[in-house]
C-alpha positions as CSV (number, residue, x, y, z in Angstrom):
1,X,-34.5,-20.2,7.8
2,X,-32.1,-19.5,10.6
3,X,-29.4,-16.7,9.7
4,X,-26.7,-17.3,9.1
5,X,-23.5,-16.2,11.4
6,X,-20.1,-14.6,10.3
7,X,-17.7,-13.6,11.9
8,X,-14.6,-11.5,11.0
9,X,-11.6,-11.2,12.6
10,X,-9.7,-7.7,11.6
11,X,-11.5,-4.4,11.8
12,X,-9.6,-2.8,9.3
13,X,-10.2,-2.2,5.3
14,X,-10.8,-5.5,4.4
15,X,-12.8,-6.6,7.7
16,X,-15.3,-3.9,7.4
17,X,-15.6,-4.4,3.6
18,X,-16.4,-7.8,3.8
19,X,-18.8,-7.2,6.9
20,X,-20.8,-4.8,5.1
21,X,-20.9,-6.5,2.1
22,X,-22.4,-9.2,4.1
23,X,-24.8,-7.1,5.5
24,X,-26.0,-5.8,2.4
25,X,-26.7,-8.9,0.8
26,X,-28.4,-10.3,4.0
27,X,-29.6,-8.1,6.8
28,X,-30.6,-10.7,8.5
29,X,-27.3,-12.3,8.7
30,X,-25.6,-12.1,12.5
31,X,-22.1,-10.2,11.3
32,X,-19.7,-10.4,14.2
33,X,-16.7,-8.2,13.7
34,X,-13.3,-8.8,16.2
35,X,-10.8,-5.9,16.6
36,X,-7.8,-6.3,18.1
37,X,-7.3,-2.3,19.2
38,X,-10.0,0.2,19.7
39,X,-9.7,1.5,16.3
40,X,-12.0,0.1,13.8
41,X,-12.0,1.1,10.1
42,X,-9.3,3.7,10.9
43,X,-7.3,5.0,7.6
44,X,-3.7,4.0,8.3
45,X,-2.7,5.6,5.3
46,X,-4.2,8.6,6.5
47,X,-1.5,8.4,9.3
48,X,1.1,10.8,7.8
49,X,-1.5,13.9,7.4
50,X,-2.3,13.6,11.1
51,X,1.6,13.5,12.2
52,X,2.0,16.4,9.9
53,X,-1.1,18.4,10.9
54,X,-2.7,18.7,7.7
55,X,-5.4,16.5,9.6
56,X,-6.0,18.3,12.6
57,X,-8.1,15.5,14.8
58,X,-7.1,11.9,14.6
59,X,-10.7,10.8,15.0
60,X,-10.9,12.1,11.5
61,X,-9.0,9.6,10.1
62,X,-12.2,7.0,10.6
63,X,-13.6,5.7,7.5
64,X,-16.8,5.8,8.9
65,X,-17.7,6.3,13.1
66,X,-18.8,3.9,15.1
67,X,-22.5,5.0,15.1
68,X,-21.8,4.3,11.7
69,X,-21.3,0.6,11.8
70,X,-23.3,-0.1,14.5
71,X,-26.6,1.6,11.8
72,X,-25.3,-1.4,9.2
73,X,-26.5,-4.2,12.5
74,X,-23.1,-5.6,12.5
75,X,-21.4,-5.6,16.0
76,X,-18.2,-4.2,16.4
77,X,-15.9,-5.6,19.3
78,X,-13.3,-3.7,19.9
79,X,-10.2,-4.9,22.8
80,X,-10.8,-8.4,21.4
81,X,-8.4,-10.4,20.4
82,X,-9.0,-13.6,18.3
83,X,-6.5,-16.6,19.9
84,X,-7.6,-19.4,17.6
85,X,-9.8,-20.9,15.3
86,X,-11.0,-24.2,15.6
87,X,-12.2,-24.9,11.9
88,X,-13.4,-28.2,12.5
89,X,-15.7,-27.2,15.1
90,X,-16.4,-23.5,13.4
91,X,-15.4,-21.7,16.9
92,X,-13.3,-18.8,17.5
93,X,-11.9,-18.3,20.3
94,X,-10.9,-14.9,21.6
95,X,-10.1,-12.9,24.6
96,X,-11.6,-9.4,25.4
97,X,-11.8,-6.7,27.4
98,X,-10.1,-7.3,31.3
99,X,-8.8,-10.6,29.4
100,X,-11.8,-12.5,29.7
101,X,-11.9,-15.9,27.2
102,X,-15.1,-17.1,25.4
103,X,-15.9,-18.8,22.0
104,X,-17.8,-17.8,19.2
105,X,-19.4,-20.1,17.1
106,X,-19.8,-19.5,13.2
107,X,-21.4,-20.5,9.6
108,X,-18.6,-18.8,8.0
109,X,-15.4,-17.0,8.9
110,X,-13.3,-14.1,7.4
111,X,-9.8,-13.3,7.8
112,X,-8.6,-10.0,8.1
113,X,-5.8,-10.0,10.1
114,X,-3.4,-7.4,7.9
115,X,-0.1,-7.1,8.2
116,X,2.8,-6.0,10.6
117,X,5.9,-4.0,10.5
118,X,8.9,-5.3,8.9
119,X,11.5,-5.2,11.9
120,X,15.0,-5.3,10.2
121,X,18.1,-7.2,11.4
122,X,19.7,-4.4,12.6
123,X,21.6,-4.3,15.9
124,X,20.0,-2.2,18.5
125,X,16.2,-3.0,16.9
126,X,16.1,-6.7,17.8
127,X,16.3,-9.2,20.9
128,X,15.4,-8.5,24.6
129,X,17.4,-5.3,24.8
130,X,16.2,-4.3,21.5
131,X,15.3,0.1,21.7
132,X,12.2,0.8,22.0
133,X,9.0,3.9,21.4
134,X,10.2,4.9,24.8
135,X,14.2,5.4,23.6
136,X,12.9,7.3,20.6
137,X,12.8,4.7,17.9
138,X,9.2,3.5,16.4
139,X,8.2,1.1,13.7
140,X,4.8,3.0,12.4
141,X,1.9,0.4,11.0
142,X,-1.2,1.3,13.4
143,X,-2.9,4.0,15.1
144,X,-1.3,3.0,18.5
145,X,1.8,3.2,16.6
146,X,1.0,6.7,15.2
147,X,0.2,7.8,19.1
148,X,3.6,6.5,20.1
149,X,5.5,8.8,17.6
150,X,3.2,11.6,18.9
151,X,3.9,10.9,22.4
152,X,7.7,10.9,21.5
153,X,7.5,14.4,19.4
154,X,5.9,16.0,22.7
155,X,7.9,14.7,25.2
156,X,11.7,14.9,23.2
157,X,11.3,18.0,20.8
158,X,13.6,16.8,18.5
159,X,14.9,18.8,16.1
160,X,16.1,16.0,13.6
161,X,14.7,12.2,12.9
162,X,16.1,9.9,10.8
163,X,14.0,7.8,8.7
164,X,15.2,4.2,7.2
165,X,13.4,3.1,4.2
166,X,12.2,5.6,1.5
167,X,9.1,3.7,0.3
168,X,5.4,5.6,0.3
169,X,5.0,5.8,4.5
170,X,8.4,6.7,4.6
171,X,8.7,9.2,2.0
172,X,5.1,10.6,3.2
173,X,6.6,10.9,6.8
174,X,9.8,12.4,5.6
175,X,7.1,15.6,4.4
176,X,5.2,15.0,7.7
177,X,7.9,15.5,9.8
178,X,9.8,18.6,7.8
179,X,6.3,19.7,7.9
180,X,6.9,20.0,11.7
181,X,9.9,21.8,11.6
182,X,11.8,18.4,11.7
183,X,15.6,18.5,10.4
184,X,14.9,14.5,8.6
185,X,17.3,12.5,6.9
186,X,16.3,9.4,5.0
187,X,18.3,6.3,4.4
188,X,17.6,3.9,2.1
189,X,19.4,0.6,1.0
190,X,18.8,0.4,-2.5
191,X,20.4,2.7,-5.2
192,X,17.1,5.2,-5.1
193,X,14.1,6.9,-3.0
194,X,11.0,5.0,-4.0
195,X,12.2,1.5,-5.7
196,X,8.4,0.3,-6.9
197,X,9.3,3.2,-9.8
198,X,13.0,2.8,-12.3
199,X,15.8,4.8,-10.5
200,X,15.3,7.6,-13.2
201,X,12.1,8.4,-11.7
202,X,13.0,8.0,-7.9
203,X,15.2,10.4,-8.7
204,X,13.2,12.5,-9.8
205,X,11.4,11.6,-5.9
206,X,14.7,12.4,-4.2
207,X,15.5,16.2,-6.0
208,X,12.1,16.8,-4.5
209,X,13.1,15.8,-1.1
210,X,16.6,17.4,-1.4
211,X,14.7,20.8,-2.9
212,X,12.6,20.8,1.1
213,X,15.7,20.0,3.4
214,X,15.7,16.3,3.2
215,X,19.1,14.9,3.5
216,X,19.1,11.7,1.3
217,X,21.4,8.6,2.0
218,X,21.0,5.9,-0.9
219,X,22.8,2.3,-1.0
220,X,23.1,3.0,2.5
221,X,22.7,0.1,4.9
222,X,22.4,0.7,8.4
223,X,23.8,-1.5,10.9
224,X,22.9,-0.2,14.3
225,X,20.6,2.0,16.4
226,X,22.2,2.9,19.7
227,X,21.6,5.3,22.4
228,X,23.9,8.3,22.0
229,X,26.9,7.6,24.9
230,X,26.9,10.5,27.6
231,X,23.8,12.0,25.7
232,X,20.1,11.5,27.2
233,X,17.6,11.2,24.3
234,X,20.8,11.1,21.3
235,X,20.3,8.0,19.0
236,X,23.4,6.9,16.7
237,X,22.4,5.5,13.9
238,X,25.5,4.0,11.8
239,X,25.4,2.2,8.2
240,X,27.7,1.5,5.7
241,X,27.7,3.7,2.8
242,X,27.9,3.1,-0.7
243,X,32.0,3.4,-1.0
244,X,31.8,0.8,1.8
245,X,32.9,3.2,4.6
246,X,30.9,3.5,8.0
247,X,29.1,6.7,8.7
248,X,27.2,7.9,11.5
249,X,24.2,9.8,12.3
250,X,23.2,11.7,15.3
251,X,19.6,12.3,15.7
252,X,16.7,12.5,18.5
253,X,13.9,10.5,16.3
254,X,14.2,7.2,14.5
255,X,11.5,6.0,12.6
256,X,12.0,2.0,10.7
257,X,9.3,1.8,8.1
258,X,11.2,-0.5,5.6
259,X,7.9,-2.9,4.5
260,X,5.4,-5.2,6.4
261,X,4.7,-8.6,6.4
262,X,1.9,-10.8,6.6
263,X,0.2,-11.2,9.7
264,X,-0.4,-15.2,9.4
265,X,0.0,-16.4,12.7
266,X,-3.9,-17.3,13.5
267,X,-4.5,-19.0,10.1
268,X,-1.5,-20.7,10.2
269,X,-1.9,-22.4,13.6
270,X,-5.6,-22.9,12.5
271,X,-4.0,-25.6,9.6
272,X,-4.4,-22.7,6.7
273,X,-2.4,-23.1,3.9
274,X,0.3,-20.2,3.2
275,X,1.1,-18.9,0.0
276,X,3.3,-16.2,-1.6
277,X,5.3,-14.7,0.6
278,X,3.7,-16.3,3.5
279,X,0.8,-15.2,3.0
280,X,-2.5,-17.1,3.5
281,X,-3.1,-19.1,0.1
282,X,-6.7,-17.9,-1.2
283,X,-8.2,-18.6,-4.4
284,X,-10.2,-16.0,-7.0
285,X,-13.1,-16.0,-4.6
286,X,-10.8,-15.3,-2.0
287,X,-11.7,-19.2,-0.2
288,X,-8.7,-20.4,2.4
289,X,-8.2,-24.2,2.7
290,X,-10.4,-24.6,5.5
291,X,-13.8,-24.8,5.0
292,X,-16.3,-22.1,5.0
293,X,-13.1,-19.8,6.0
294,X,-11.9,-16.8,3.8
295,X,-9.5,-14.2,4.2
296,X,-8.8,-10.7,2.5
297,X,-6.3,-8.1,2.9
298,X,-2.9,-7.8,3.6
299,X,-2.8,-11.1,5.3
300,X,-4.0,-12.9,2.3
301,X,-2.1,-14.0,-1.7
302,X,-3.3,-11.7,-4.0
303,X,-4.2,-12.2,-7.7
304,X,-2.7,-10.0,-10.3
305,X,-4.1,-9.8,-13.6
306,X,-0.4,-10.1,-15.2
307,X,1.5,-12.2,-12.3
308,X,-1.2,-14.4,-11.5
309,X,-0.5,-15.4,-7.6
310,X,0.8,-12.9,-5.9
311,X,1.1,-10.6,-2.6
312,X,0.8,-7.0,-2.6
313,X,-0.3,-5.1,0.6
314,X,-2.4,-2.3,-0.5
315,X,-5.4,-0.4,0.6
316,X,-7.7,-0.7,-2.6
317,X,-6.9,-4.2,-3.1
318,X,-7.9,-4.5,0.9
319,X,-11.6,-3.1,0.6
320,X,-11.9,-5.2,-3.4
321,X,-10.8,-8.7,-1.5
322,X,-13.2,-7.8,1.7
323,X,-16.0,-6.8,-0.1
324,X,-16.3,-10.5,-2.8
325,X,-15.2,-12.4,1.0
326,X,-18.0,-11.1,2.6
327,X,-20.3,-12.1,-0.3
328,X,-19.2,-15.4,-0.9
329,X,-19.0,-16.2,3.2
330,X,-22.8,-15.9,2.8
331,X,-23.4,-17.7,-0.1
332,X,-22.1,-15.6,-3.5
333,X,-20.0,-17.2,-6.0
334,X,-17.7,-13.6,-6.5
335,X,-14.3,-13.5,-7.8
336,X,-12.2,-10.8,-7.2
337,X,-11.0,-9.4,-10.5
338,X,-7.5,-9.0,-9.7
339,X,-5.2,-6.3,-9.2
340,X,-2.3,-4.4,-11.5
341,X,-0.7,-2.8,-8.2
342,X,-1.8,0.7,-8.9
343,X,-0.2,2.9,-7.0
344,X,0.4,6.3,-6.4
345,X,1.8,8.7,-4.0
346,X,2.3,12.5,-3.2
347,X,5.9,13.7,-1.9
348,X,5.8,17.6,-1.1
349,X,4.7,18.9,-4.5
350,X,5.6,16.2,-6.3
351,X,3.3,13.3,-7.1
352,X,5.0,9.5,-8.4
353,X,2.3,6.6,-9.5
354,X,2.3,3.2,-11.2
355,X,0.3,0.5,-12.7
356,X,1.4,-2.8,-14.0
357,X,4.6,-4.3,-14.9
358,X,7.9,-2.4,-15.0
359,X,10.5,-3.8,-17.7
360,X,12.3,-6.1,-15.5
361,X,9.4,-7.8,-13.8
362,X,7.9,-8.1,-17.1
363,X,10.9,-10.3,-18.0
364,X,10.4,-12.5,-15.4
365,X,6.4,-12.6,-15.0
366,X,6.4,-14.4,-19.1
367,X,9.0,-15.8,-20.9
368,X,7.1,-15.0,-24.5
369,X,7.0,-10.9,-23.6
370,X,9.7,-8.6,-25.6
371,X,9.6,-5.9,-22.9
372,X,10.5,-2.2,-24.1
373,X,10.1,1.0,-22.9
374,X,9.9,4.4,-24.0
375,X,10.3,7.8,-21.8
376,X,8.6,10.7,-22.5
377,X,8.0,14.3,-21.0
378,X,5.1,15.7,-22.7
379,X,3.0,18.7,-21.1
380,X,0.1,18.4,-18.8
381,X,-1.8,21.0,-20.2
382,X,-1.5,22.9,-23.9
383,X,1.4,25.4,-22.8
384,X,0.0,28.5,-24.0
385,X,-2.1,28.3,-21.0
386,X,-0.4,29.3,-18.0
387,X,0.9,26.7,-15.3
388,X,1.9,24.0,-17.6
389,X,4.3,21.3,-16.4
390,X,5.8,18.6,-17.9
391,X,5.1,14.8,-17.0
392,X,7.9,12.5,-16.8
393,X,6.1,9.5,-18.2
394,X,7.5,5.7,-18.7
395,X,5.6,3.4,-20.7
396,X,6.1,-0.3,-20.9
397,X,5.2,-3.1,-23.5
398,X,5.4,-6.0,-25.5
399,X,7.3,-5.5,-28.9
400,X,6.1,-8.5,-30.3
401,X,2.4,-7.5,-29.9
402,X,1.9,-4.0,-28.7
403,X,0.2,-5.0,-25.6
404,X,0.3,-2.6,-22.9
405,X,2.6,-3.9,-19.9
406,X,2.8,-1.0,-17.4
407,X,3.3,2.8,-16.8
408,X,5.0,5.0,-14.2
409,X,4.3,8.8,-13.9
410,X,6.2,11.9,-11.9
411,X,4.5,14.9,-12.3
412,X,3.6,18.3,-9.9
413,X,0.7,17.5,-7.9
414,X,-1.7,19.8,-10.5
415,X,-1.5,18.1,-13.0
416,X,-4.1,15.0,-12.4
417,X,-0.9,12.3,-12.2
418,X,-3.4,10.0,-10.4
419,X,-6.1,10.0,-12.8
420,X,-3.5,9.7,-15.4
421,X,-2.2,6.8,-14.3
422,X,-6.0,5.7,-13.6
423,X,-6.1,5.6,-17.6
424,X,-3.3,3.1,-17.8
425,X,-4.6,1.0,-15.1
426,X,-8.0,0.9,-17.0
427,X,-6.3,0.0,-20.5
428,X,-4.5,-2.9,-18.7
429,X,-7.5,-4.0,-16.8
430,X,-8.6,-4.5,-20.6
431,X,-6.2,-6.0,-22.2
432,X,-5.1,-2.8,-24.5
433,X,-2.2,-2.5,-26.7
434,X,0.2,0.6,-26.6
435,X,-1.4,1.9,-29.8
436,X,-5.1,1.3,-28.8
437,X,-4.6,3.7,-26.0
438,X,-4.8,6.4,-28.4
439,X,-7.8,5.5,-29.8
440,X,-9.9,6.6,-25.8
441,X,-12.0,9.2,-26.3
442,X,-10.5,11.4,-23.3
443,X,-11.7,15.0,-22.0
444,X,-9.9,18.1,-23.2
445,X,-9.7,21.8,-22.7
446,X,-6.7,24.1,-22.7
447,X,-5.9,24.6,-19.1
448,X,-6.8,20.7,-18.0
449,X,-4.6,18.9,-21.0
450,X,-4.2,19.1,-24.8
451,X,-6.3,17.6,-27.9
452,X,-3.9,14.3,-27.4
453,X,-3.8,13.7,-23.8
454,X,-0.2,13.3,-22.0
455,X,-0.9,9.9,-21.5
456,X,-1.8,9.7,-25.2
457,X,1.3,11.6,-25.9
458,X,3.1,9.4,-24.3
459,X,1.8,5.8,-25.6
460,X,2.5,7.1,-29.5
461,X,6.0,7.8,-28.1
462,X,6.5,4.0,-27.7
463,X,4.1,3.1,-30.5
464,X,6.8,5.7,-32.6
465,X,10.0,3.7,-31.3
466,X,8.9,0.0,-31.3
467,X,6.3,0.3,-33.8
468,X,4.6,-3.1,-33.5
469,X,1.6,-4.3,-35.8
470,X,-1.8,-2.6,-35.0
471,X,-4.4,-5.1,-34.4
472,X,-7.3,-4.5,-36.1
473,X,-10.5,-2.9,-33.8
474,X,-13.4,-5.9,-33.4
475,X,-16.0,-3.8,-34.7
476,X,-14.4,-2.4,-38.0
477,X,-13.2,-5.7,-38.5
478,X,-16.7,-7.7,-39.3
């Protein structure tokens, strides 16, 4: 039986996943991998620990070498860039090294193609005379990006940056660069530092910034980048500020991380179908409209266990979709389980993290929901032991049924705010209510938490205020 051929276009999370998921299932199978840069399976979220130095060798970021992939018998082409996809005829055609053109043939095709920086409508930052990594001002999505800012921190020495958008990469690289000995402001748009978590919360985010020498511009909208006049490597950066008034920034650095957006371009001119967003319409096994053609990752909808169709561009949801595209290119019938947009994310000594639904896009996501929610602050660990600190904890459900819509957590970077979350994210991923989340049988010693875990805590705070009818457990009930 002859094997069969894949071939995956993306070297990143979801490429690799789904190529060694292929591989596992089938070592026989001829796994093709295309990457665009020379940079496979590279941590792009490890970019900010490299630009800070906390991660002293860049090579370090790899999820796994290159002798490490090749061990798996995929091949790994790197300088190759996919130009189209002929589904009809399952070819591929790309162009490589020293730009020479050839076609691959294929049994099944994956997508990975990811996604690309967000480039605002902001003067100065678009058209043919738009700045550039060489005037000081970088858009930060790939390693070749991360080696740009590098190149510019050598070179210019700048003593300040200014950041616009405070979401994860920018608030990470707001600590990166202070980490440097960078003077950084940060401008963001919306009325608080980290909008995926309720203002009370982001500020919570921006006090920490603030507390480190972060100077923090919110409902700020900036309306131009422009070289400094009469000043060599000066930027002006000027925006509109909340009482409507212009303001100006001077600064050496400007760094424009204010989202991404799907990178659809091949699958679209290959006749795909785009979803959400503009993102490449998959179903639950992650299957394109063009036959024997999947994609994964950032490039692709995603499935959300409360939303339904969806897109969210996120590492772990990345290597998930890979890994049931490379199965079901060779023959599986996987579906991906879905994702609650889990999230978390460490700013200086402060760590912010969510899971599910916050109270307003539960309102919109089903009409039969009562949304509430309940803040707490209980204690990390019993406070007789030294160190405690409290959580600021936000719980979200249904007071109609007690079902467990979301969480968000701020909390000092000891006291376990990702696992916590990790809780909620499993009680969702199961359908719990509020109350039920009391009933987990969680660890417990003095200097780690408290008989009633802060998450527990913080679940009989809602259950307290909303007090909806318990359901009765399955097995007590027979």
């Amino acid at each position: 039986m002859p094997s069969t051929r894949l071939v995956v276009i993306g070297g990143s999370d979801a490429g690799i996943s789904a190529a060694l998921r292929a591989r596992e299932i089938d070592p026989g199978s001829e796994v093709t991998v295309l990457v665009a840069d020379d940079y496979p399976n590279f941590s792009i979220c490890g970019i900010p620990y490299h630009v800070s130095g906390e991660v002293p060798r860049w090579a370090d970021l790899a999820h796994r070498t290159a002798a490490d992939l090749e061990a798996t018998g995929m091949c790994v082409r790197t300088l190759t860039r996919a130009t189209g996809i002929d589904a009809a005829g399952r070819r591929v055609q790309v162009i490589g090294p020293g730009g020479l053109t050839e076609e691959l043939s294929y049994d099944a095709l994956v997508v990975g193609t990811g996604a690309v920086s967000a480039r605002p409508p902001i003067d100065g930052l678009t058209g043919p005379d738009a700045l550039g990594t060489d005037d000081g001002v970088h858009l930060l999505h790939s390693m070749g990006d991360m080696f740009a800012v590098l190149r510019s921190i050598e070179e210019r020495a700048p003593a300040t940056a200014t950041i616009i958008g405070a979401g994860y990469i920018g608030l990470e690289m707001a600590e990166a660069l202070t980490t440097r000995g960078i003077a950084v402001t940060q401008i963001e748009a919306l009325p608080e530092v980290l909008p995926t978590v309720d203002t009370e919360l982001g500020a919570l985010v921006r006090g920490e910034l603030e507390q480190h020498g972060v100077e923090v511009a919110t409902l700020t909208k900036v309306t131009s980048v422009e070289r400094a006049p009469g000043a060599t490597d000066a930027l002006s950066v000027r925006a509109i500020g909340p009482d409507g008034a212009e303001v100006a920034h001077s600064t050496e650095l400007v760094l424009v991380v204010v989202g991404v957006r799907p990178d659809t371009d091949l699958a679209a001119r290959a006749g795909a179908r785009l979803g959400t967003k503009g993102a490449i319409a998959v179903d639950e096994q992650m299957r394109t409209s063009l036959p024997d053609v999947y994609a994964a990752g950032d490039c692709a909808v995603t499935y959300h266990r409360l939303l339904g169709a969806t897109w969210l561009p996120l590492g772990t949801t990345a290597h998930k979709q890979g890994r049931v595209a490379g199965e079901n290119a060779l023959g599986g019938t996987r579906y991906y389980a879905g994702s609650l947009g889990t999230q978390v994310v460490k700013v200086f000594d402060l760590v912010a993290a969510r899971t599910g639904l916050r109270e307003h896009e539960a309102v919109t996501a089903d009409a039969s929901w009562q949304p509430v929610t309940t803040a707490s602050s209980p204690d990390d660990h019993k406070i007789y032991y030294p160190g405690a600190t409290p959580l600021a904890v936000r719980v979200t459900g249904d007071a109609a049924s007690g079902l467990l819509l979301g969480a968000q957590l701020v909390g000092h970077r000891s006291a376990e705010v990702s696992k916590r979350i990790d809780i909620y994210a499993a009680a969702l991923f199961h359908g719990m209510t509020v109350d039920s989340v009391s009933d987990l049988d969680l660890s417990y010693t003095p200097p780690l938490g408290s008989p009633w875990d802060a998450v527990q805590v913080a679940a009989q705070a809602w259950s307290r205020e909303h007090r909806p009818a318990r359901t009765p457990h399955p097995l007590r009930s027979r």
